[in-house]
Biotite code that builds the C-alpha atoms (Angstrom):
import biotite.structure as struc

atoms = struc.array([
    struc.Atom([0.000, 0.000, 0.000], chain_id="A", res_id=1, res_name="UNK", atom_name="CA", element="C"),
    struc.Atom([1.376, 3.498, -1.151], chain_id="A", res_id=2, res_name="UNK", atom_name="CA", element="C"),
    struc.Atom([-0.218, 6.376, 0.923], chain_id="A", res_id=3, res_name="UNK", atom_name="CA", element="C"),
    struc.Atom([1.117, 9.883, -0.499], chain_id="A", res_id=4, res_name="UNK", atom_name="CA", element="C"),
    struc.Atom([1.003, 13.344, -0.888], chain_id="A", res_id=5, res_name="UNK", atom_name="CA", element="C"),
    struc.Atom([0.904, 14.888, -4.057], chain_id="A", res_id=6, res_name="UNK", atom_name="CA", element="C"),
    struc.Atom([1.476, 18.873, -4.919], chain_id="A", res_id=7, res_name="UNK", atom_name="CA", element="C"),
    struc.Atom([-0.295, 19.754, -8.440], chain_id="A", res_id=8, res_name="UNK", atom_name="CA", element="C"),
    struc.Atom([1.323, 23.012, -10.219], chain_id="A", res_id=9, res_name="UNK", atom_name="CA", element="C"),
    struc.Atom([-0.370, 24.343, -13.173], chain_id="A", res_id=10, res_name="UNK", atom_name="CA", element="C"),
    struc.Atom([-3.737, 25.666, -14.308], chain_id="A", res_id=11, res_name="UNK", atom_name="CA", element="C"),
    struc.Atom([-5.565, 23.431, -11.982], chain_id="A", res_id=12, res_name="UNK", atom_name="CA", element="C"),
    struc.Atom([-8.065, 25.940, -10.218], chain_id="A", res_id=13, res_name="UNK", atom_name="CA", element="C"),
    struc.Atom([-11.620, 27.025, -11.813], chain_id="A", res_id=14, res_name="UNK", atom_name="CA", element="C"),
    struc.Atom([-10.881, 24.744, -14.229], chain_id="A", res_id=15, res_name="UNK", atom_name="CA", element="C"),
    struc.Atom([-12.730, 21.072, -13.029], chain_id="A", res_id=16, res_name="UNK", atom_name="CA", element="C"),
    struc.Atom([-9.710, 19.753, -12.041], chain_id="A", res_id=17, res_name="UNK", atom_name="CA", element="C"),
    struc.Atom([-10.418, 18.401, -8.468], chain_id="A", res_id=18, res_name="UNK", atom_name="CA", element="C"),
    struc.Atom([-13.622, 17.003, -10.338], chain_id="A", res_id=19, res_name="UNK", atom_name="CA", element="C"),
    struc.Atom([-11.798, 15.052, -12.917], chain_id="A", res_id=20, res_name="UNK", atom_name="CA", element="C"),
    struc.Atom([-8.820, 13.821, -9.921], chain_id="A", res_id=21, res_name="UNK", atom_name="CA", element="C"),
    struc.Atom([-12.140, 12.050, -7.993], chain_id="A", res_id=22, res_name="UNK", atom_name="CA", element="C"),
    struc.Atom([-13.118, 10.485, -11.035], chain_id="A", res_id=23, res_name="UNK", atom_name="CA", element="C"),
    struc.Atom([-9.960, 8.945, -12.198], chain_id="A", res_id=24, res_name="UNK", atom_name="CA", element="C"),
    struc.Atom([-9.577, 8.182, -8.802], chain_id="A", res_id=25, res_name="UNK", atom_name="CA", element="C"),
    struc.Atom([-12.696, 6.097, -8.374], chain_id="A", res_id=26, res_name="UNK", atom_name="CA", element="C"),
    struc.Atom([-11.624, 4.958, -11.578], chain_id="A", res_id=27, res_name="UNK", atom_name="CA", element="C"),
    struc.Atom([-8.664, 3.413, -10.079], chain_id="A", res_id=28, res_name="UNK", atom_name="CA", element="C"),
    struc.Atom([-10.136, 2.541, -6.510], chain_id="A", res_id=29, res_name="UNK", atom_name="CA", element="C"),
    struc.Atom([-7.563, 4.820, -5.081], chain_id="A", res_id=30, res_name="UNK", atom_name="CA", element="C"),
    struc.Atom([-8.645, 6.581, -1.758], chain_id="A", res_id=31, res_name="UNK", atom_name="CA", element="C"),
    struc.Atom([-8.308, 10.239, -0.559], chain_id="A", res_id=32, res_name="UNK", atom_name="CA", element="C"),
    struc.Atom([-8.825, 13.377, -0.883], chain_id="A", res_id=33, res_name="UNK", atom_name="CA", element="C"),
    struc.Atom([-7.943, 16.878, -3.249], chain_id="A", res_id=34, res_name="UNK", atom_name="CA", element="C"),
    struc.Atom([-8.244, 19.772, -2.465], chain_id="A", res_id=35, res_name="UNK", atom_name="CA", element="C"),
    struc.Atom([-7.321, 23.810, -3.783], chain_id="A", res_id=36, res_name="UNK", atom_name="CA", element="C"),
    struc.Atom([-4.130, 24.669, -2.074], chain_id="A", res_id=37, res_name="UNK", atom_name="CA", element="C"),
    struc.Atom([-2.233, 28.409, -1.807], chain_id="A", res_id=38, res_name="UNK", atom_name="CA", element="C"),
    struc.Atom([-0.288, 29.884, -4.924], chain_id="A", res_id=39, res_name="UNK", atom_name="CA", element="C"),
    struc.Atom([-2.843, 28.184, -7.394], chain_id="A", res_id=40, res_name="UNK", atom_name="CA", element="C"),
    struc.Atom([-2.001, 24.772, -6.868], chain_id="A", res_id=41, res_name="UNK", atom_name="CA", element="C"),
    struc.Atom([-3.869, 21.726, -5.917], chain_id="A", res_id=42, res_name="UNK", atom_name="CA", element="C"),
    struc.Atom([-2.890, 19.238, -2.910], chain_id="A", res_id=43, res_name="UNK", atom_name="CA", element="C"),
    struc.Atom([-4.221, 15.240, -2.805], chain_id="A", res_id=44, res_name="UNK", atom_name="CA", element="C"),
    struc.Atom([-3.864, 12.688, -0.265], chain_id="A", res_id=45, res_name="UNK", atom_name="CA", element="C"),
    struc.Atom([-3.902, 9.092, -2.046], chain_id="A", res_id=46, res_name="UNK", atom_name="CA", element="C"),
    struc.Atom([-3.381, 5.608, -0.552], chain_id="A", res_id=47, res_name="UNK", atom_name="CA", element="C"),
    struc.Atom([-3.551, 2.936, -2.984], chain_id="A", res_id=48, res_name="UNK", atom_name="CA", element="C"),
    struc.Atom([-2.116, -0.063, -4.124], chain_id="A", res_id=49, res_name="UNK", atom_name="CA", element="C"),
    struc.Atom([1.829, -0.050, -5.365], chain_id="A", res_id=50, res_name="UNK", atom_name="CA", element="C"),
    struc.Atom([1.003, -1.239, -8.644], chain_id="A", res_id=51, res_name="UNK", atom_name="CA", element="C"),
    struc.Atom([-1.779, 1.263, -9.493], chain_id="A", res_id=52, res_name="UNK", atom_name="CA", element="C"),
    struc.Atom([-0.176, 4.259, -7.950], chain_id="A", res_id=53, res_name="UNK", atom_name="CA", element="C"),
    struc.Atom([1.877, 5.087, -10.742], chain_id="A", res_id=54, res_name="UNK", atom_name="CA", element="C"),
    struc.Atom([-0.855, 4.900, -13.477], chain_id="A", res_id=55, res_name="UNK", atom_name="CA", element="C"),
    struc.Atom([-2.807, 6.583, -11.098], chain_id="A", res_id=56, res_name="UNK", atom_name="CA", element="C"),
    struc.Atom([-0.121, 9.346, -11.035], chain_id="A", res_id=57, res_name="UNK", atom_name="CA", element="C"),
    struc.Atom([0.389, 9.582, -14.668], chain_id="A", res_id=58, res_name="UNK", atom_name="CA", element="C"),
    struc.Atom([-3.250, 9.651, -15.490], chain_id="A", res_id=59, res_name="UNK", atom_name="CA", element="C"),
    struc.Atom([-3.620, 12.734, -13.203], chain_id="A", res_id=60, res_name="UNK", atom_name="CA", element="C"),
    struc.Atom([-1.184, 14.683, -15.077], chain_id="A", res_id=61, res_name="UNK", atom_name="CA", element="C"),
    struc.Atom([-3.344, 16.370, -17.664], chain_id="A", res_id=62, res_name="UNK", atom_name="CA", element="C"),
    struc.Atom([-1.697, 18.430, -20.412], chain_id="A", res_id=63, res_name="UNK", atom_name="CA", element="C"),
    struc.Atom([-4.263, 20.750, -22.288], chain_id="A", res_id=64, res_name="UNK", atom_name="CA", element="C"),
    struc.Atom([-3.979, 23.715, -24.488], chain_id="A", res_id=65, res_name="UNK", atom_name="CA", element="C"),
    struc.Atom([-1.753, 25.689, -22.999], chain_id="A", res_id=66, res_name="UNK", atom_name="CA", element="C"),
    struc.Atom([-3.730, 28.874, -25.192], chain_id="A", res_id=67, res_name="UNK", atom_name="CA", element="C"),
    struc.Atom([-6.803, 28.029, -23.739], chain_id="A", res_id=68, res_name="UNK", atom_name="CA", element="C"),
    struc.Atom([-7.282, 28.987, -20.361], chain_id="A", res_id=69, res_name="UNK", atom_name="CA", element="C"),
    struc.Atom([-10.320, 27.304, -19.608], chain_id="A", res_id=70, res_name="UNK", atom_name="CA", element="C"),
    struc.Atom([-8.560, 24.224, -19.896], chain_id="A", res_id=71, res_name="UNK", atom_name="CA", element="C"),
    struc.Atom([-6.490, 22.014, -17.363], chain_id="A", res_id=72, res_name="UNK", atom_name="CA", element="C"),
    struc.Atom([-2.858, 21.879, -17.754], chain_id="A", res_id=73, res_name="UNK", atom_name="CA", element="C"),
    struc.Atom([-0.350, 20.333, -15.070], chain_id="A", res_id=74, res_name="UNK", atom_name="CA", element="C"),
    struc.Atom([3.187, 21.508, -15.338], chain_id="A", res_id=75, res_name="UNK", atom_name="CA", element="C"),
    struc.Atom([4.645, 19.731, -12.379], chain_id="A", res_id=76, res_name="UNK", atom_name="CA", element="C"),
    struc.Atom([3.442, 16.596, -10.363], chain_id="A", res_id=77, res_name="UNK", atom_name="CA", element="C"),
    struc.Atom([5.675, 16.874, -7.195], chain_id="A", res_id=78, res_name="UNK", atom_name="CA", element="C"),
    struc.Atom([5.254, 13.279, -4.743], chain_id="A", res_id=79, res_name="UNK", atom_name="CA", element="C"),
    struc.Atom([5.927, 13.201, -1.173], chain_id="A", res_id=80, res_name="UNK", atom_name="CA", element="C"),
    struc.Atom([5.196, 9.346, -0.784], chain_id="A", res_id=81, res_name="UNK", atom_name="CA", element="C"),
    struc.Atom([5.157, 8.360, 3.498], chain_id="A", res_id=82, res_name="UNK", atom_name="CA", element="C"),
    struc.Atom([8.705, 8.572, 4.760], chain_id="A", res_id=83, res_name="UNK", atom_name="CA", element="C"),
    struc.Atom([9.706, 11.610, 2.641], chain_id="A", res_id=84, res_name="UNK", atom_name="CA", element="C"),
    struc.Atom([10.362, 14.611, 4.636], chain_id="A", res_id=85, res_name="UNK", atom_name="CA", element="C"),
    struc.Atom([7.484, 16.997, 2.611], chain_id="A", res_id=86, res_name="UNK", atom_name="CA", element="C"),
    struc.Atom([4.947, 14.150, 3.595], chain_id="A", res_id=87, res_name="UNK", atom_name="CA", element="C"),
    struc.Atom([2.719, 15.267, 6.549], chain_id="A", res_id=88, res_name="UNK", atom_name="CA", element="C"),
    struc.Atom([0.087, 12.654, 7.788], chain_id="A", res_id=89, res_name="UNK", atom_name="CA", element="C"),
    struc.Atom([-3.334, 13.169, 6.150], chain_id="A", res_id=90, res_name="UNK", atom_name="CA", element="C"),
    struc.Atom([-6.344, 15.502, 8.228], chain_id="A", res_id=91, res_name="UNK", atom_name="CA", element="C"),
    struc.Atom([-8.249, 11.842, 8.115], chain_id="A", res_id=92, res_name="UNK", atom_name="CA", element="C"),
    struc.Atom([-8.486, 8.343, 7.546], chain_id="A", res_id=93, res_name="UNK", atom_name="CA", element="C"),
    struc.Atom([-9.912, 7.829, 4.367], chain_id="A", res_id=94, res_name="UNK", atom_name="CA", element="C"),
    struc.Atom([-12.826, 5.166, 3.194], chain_id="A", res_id=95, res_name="UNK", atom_name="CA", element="C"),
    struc.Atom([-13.474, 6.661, -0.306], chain_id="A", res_id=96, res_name="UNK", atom_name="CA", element="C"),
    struc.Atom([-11.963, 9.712, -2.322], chain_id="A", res_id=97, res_name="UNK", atom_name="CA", element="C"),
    struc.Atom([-13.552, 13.078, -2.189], chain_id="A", res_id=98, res_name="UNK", atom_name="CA", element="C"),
    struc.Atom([-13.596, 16.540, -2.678], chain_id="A", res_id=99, res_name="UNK", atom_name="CA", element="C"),
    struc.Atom([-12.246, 18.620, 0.417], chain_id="A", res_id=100, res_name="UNK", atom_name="CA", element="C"),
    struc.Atom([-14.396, 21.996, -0.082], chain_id="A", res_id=101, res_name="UNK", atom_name="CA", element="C"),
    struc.Atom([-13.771, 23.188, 3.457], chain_id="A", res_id=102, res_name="UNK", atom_name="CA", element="C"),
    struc.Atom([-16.042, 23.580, 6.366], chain_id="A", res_id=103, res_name="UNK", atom_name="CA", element="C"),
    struc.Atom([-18.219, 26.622, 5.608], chain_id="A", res_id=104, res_name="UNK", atom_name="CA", element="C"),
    struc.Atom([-19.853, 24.773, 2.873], chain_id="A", res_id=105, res_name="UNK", atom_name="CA", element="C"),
    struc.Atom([-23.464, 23.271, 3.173], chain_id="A", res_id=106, res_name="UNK", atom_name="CA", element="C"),
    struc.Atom([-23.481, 19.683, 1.616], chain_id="A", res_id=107, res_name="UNK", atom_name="CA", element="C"),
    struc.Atom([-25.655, 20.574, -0.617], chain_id="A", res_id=108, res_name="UNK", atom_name="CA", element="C"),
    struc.Atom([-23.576, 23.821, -1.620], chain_id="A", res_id=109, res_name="UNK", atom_name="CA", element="C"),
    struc.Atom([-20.618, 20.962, -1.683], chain_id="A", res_id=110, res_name="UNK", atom_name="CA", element="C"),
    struc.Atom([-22.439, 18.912, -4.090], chain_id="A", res_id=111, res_name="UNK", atom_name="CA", element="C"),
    struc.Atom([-23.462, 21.542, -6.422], chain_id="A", res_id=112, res_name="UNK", atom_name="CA", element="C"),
    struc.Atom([-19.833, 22.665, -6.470], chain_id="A", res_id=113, res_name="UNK", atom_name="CA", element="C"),
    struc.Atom([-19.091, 19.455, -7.876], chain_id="A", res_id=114, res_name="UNK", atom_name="CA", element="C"),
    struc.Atom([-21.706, 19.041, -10.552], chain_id="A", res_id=115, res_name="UNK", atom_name="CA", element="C"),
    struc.Atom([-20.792, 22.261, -11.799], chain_id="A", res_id=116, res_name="UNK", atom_name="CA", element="C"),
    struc.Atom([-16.511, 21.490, -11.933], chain_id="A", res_id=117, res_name="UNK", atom_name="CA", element="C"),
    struc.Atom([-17.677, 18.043, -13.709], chain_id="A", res_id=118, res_name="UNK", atom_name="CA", element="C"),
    struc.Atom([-19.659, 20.304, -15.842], chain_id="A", res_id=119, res_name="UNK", atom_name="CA", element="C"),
    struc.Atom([-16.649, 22.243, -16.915], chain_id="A", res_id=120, res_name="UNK", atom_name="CA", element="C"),
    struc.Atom([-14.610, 19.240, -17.876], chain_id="A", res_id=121, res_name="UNK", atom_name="CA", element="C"),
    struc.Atom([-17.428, 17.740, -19.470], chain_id="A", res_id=122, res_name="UNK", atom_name="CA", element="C"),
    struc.Atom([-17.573, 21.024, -21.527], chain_id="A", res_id=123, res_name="UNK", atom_name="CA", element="C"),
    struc.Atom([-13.548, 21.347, -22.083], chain_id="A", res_id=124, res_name="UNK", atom_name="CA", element="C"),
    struc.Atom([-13.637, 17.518, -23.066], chain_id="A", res_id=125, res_name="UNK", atom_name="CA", element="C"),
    struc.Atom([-16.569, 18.823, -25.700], chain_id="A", res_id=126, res_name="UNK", atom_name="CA", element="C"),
    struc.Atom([-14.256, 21.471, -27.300], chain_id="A", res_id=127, res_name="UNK", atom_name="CA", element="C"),
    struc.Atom([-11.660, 19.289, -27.793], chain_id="A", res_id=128, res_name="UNK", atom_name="CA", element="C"),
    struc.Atom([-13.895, 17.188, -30.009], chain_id="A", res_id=129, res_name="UNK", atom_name="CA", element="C"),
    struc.Atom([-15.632, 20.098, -31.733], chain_id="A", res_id=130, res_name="UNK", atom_name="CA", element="C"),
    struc.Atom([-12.028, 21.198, -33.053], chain_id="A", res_id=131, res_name="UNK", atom_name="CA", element="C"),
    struc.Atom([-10.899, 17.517, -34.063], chain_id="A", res_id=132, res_name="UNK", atom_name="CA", element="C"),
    struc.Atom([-14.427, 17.375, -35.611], chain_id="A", res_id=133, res_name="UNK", atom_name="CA", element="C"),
    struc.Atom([-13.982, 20.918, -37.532], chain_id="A", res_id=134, res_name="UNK", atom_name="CA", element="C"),
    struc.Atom([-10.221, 19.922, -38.377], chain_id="A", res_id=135, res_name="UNK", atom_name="CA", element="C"),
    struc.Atom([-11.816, 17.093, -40.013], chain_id="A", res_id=136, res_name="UNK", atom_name="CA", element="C"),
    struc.Atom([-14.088, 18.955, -41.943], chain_id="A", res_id=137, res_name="UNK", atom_name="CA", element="C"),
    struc.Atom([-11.570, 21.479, -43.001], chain_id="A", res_id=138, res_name="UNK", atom_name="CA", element="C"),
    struc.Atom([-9.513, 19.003, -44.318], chain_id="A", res_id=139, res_name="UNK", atom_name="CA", element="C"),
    struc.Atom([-12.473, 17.730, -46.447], chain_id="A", res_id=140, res_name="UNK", atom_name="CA", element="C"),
    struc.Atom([-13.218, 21.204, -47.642], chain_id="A", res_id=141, res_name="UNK", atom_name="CA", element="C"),
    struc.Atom([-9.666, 21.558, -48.420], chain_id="A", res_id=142, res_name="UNK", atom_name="CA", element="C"),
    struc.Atom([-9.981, 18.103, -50.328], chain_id="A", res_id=143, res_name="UNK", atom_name="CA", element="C"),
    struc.Atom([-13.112, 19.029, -51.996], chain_id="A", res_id=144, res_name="UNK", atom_name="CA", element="C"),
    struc.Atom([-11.890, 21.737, -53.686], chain_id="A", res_id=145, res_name="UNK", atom_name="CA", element="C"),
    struc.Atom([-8.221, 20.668, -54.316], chain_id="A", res_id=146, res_name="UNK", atom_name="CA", element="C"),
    struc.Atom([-10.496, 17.538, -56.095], chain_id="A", res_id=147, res_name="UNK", atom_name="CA", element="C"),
    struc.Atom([-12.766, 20.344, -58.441], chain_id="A", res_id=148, res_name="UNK", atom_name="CA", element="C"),
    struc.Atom([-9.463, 22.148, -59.078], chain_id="A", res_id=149, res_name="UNK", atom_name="CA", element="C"),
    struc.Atom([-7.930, 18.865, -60.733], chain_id="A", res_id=150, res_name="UNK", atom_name="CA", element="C"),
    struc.Atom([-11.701, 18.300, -62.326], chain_id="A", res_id=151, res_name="UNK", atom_name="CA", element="C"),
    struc.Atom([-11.336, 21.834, -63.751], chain_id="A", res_id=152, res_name="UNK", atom_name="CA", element="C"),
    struc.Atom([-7.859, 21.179, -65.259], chain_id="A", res_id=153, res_name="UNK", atom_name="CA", element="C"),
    struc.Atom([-8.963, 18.380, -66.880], chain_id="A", res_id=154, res_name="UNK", atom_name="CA", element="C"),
    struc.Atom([-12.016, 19.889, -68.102], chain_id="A", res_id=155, res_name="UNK", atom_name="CA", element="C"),
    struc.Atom([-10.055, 22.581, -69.563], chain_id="A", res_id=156, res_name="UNK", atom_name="CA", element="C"),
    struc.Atom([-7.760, 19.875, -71.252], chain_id="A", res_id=157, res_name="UNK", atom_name="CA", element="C"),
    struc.Atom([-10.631, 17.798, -72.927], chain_id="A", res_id=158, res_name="UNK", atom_name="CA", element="C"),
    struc.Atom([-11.754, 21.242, -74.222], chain_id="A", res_id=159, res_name="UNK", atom_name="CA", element="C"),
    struc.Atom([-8.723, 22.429, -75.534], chain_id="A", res_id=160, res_name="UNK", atom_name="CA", element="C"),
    struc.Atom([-8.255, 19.107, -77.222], chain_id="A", res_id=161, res_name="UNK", atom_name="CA", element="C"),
    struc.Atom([-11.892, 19.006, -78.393], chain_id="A", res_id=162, res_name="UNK", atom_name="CA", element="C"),
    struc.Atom([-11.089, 22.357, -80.244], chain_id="A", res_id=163, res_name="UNK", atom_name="CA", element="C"),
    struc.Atom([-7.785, 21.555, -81.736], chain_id="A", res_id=164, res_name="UNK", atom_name="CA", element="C"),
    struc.Atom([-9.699, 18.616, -83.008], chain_id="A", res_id=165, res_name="UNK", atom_name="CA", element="C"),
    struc.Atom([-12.728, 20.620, -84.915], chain_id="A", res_id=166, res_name="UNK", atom_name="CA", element="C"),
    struc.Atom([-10.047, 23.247, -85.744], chain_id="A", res_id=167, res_name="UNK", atom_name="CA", element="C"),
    struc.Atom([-8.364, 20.099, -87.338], chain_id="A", res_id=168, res_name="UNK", atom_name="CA", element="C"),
    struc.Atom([-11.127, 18.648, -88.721], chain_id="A", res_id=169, res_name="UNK", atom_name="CA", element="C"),
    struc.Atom([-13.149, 21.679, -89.943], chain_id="A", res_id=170, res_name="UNK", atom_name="CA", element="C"),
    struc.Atom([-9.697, 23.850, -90.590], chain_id="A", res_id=171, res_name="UNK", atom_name="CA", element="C"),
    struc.Atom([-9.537, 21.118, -93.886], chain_id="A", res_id=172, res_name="UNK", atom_name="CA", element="C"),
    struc.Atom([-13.460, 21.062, -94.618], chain_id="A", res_id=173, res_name="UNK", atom_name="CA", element="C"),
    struc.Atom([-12.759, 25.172, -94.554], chain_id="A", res_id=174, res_name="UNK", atom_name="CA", element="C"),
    struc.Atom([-9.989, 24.737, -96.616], chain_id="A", res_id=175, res_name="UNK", atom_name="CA", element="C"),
    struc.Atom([-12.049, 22.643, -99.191], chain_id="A", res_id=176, res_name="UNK", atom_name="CA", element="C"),
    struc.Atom([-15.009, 25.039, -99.330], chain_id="A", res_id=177, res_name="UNK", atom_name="CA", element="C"),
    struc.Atom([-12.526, 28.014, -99.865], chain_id="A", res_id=178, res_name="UNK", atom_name="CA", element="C"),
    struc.Atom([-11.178, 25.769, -102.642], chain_id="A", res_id=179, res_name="UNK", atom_name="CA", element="C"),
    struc.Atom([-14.876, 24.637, -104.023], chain_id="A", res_id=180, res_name="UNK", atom_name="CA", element="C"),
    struc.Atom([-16.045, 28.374, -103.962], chain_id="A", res_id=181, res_name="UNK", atom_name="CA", element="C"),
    struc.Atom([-13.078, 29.346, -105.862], chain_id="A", res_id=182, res_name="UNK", atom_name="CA", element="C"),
    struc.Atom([-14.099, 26.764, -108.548], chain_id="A", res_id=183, res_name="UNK", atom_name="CA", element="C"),
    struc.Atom([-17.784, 27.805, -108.362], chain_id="A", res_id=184, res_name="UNK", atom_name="CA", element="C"),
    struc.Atom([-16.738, 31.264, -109.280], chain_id="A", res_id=185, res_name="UNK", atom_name="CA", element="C"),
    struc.Atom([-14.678, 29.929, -112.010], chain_id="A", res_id=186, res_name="UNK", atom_name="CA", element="C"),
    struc.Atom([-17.277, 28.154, -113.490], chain_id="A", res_id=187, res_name="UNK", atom_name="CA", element="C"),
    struc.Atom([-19.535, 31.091, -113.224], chain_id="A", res_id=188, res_name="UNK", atom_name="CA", element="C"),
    struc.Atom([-17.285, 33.075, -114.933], chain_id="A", res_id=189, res_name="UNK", atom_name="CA", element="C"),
    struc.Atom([-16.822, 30.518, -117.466], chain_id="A", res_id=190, res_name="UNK", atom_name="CA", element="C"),
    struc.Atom([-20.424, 30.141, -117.738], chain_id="A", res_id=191, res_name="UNK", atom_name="CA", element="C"),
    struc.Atom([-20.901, 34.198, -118.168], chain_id="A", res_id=192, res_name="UNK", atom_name="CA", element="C"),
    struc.Atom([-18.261, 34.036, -121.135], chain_id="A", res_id=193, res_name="UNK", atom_name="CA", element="C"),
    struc.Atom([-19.738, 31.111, -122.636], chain_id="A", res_id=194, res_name="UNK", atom_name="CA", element="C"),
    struc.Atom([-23.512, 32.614, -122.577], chain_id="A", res_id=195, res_name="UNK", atom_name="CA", element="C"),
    struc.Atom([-21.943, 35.939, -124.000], chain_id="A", res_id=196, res_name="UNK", atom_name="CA", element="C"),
    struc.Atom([-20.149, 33.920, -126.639], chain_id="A", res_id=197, res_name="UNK", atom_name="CA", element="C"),
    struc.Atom([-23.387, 32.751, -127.692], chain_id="A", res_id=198, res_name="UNK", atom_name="CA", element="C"),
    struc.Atom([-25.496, 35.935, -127.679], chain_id="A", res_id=199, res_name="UNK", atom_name="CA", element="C"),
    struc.Atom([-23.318, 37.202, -129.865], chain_id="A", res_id=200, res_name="UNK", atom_name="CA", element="C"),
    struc.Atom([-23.170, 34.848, -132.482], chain_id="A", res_id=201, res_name="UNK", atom_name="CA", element="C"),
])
């Protein structure tokens, strides 16, 4: 059994993270309690089993967007496991893990505190999907109309080749009407001399 005290640095007030601590905790049947602590930072008693402890520890630090500062980000994880001289003995036995709100706090007060810091990781947890979701569909845009620029290009090719070909083909039938008009007008002319040849005879 590993009972310790841990000291969270970070953006780890207003931000759900005590919230998300008792979950994970629960998660990992790890008892204790977290609580907000001076300079920002958050404090947890723990006692749990020496093979969980570090997963337990590693699943606690939470890195988010460091631009975003609605969102949880630990920078440092400092342990004082029992035996180390920063470890000071826990204000309780513990049977569960909870939420250490302090004394001037009605239950009720306590559990809408709660609800509402779940809320805000629920909510952070949210964004994170929205902006994988609208990376995704950027990326599609992006695809979509890279795919009906290549579409356009090879429209514009098949044209282009569809008019050298009737240029091709109709630049001789042009040439050959040019030619048969000439000889129309020859034999007009032709005709014209022939008809005057006879009048006057």
């Amino acid at each position: 059994m590993v009972r310790a005290r841990i000291i969270v640095k970070g953006r780890v007030q207003g931000v759900g993270y005590r919230a998300l601590v008792k979950q994970i905790a629960m998660g990992f049947k790890v008892k204790g309690m977290v609580r907000n602590a001076e300079e920002g930072n958050v404090e947890l008693f723990c006692e749990c089993d020496d093979r969980l402890f570090d997963k337990f520890s590693e699943t606690i630090k939470v890195k988010g967007d460091p631009q975003d500062m609605l969102s949880i980000s630990v920078n440092e994880l400092n342990v004082y496991k029992e035996g180390n001289k920063n470890y000071v003995n826990p204000p309780t036995e513990f049977k569960t893990f909870y939420i250490d709100y302090g004394d001037k706090l009605t239950q009720f007060e306590k559990e809408s505190l709660e609800r509402s810091e779940l809320a805000i990781v629920a909510f952070d947890s949210m964004k994170k999907e929205t902006r994988k979701g609208s990376g995704c569909v950027k990326d599609k845009i992006v695809d979509g109309h890279n795919s009906l620029k290549e579409e356009q290009r090879g429209m514009h090719q098949d044209m282009n080749l569809s008019f050298d070909r009737l240029d091709e083909k109709y630049g001789e039938f042009a040439k050959k009407m040019d030619s048969m008009d000439k000889s129309i007008k020859e034999m007009k002319d032709l005709f014209a001399k022939l008809v005057n040849h006879f009048v006057k005879e």
